[in-house]
C-alpha positions in Angstrom: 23.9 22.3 7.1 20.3 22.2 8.5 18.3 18.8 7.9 14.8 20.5 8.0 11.7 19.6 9.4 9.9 16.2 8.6 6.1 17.0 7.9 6.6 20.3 8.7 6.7 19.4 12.6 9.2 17.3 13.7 12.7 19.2 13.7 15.5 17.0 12.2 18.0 19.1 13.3 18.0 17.5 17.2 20.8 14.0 16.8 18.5 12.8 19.0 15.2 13.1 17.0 16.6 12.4 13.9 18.1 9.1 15.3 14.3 7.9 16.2 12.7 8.3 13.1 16.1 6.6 11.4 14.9 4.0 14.2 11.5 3.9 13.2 11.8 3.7 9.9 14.5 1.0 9.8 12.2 -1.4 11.8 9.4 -0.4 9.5 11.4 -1.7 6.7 12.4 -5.0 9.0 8.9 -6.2 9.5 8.1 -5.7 6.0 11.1 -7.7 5.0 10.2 -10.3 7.4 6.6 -10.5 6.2 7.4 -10.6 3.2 10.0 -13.5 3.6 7.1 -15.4 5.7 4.3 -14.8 2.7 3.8 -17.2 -0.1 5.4 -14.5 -2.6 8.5 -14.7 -0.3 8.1 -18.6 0.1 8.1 -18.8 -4.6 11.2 -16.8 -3.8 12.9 -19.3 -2.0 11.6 -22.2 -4.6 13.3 -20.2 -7.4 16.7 -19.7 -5.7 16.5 -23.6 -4.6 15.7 -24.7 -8.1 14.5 -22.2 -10.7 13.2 -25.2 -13.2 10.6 -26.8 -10.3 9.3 -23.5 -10.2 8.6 -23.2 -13.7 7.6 -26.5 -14.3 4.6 -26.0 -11.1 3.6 -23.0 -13.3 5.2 -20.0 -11.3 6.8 -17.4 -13.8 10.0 -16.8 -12.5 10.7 -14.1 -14.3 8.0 -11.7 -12.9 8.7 -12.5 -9.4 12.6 -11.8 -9.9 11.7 -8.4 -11.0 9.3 -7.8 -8.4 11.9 -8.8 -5.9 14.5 -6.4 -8.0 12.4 -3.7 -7.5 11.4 -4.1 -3.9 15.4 -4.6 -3.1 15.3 -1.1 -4.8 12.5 0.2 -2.9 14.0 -0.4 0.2 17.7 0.6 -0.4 16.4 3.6 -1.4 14.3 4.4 1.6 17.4 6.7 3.6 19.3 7.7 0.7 22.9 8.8 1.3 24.3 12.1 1.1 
C-alpha cells in the first residue's frame, strides 16, 4: 500500500520520513495541549471539574466551555486518524 506524498513533496512512503512528521505533528499537538492547560480557558476548566457550582455561581457558563473542551478533545484525537 503506498502512503502518498504530503503537500505534494515530502514522500510518505520512507519509515523514516513518515516517522518525523508523526513526530512533528504529535509535539505540535503537545504544546497546544499544554498552552491550553496553562491559559485562563484551561484554568475555568479546572474550576469546573473541582466544583462545577463555584463556577457557575462566579458567572462562567459551564456548559459552553465543556463543549468547547468536547470538541477540541475531538479535534485532536482526530488529528492521525487510524487505518
Amino acid at each position: 500500500m503506498t502512503r502518498g506524498k504530503l503537500f505534494g513533496m515530502i514522500d510518505l512512503n520512507s519509515d523514516i520520513a513518515l516517522y518525523y512528521i508523526v513526530l512533528v505533528v504529535m509535539l505540535l499537538a503537545f504544546a497546544l495541549i499544554v498552552r491550553i492547560v496553562h491559559s485562563p480557558f484551561g484554568q475555568v476548566l479546572v474550576a469546573i471539574k473541582e466544583n462545577e457550582p463555584r463556577a457557575v455561581s462566579l458567572g462562567y457558563d459551564t456548559a459552553r466551555y465543556k463543549l468547547l473542551a468536547f470538541v477540541l478533545s475531538a479535534g485532536l484525537a482526530g488529528v492521525w486518524p487510524a487505518r
